[in-house]
C-alpha positions as CSV (number, residue, x, y, z in Angstrom):
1,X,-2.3,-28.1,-21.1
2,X,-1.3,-30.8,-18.5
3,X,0.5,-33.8,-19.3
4,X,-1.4,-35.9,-21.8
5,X,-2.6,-39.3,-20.9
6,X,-0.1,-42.4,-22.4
7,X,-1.8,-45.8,-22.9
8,X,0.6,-48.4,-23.8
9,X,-1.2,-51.7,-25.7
10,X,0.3,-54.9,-25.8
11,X,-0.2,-58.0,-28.0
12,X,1.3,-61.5,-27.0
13,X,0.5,-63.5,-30.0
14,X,0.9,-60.3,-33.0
15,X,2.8,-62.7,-34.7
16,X,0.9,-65.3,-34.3
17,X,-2.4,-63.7,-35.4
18,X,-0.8,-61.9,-38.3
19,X,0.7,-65.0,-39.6
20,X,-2.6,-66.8,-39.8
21,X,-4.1,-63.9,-40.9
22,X,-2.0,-63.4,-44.1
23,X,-2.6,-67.5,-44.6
24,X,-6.4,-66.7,-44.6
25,X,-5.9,-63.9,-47.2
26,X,-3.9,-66.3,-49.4
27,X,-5.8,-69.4,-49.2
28,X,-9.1,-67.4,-50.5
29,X,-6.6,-65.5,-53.0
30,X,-7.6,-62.4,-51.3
31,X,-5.4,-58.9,-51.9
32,X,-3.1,-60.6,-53.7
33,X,-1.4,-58.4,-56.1
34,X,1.6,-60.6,-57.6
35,X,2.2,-63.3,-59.8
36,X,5.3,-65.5,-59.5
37,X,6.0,-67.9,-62.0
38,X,8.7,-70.4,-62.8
39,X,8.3,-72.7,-65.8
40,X,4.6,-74.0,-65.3
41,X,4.0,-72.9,-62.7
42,X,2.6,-69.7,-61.0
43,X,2.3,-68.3,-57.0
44,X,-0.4,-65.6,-55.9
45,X,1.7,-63.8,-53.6
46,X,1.2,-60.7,-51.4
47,X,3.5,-58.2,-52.9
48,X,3.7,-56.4,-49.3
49,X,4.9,-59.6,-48.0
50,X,7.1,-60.7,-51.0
51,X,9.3,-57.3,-50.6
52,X,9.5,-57.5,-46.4
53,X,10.6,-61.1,-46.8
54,X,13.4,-60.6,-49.8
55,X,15.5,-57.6,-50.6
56,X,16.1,-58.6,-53.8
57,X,12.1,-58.7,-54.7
58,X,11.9,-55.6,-52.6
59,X,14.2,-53.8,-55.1
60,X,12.6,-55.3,-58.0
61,X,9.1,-54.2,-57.0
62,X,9.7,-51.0,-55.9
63,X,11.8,-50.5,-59.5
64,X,8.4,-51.7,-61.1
65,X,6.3,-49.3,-58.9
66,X,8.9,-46.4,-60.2
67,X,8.7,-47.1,-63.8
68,X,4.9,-47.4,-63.9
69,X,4.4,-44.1,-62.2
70,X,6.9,-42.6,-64.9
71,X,5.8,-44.4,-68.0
72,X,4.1,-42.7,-70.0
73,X,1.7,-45.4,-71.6
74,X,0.1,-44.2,-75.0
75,X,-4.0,-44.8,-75.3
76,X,-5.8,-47.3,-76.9
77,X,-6.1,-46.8,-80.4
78,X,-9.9,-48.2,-80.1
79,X,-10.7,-45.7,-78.3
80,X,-10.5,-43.4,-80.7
81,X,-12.8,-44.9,-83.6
């Protein structure tokens, strides 16, 4: 086996495109999986986003994430009528 081919791909405006890119996503309320709310009122937010952005959101989600994977939730009791 020779040496294998390397390509190297480069973007100018990634930051550029991704930022207006996450703005189109939000504006049509699109993949977001968050709600923030203080006193009346309430934020759509990109959770991804929300936890890159703050490490103090970033520790509260991924707590969440950890205690819904280990919660044991008990069924509906309409199910079982």
């Amino acid at each position: 086996m020779g040496n294998p081919t390397r390509f190297m791909v480069s973007w100018d405006d990634h930051s550029t495109h991704l930022v207006a890119r996450l703005g189109y996503l939000l504006e049509r309320q699109q993949l977001v999986d968050v709600t923030l709310m203080c006193n009346t009122h309430s934020l759509k937010v990109h959770r991804s986003v929300l936890a890159a952005c703050s490490p103090y959101f970033e520790v509260i989600l991924l707590f969440l994430v950890y205690i819904n994977l280990y919660t044991v939730k008990p069924p509906l009791m309409d199910t079982f009528k």
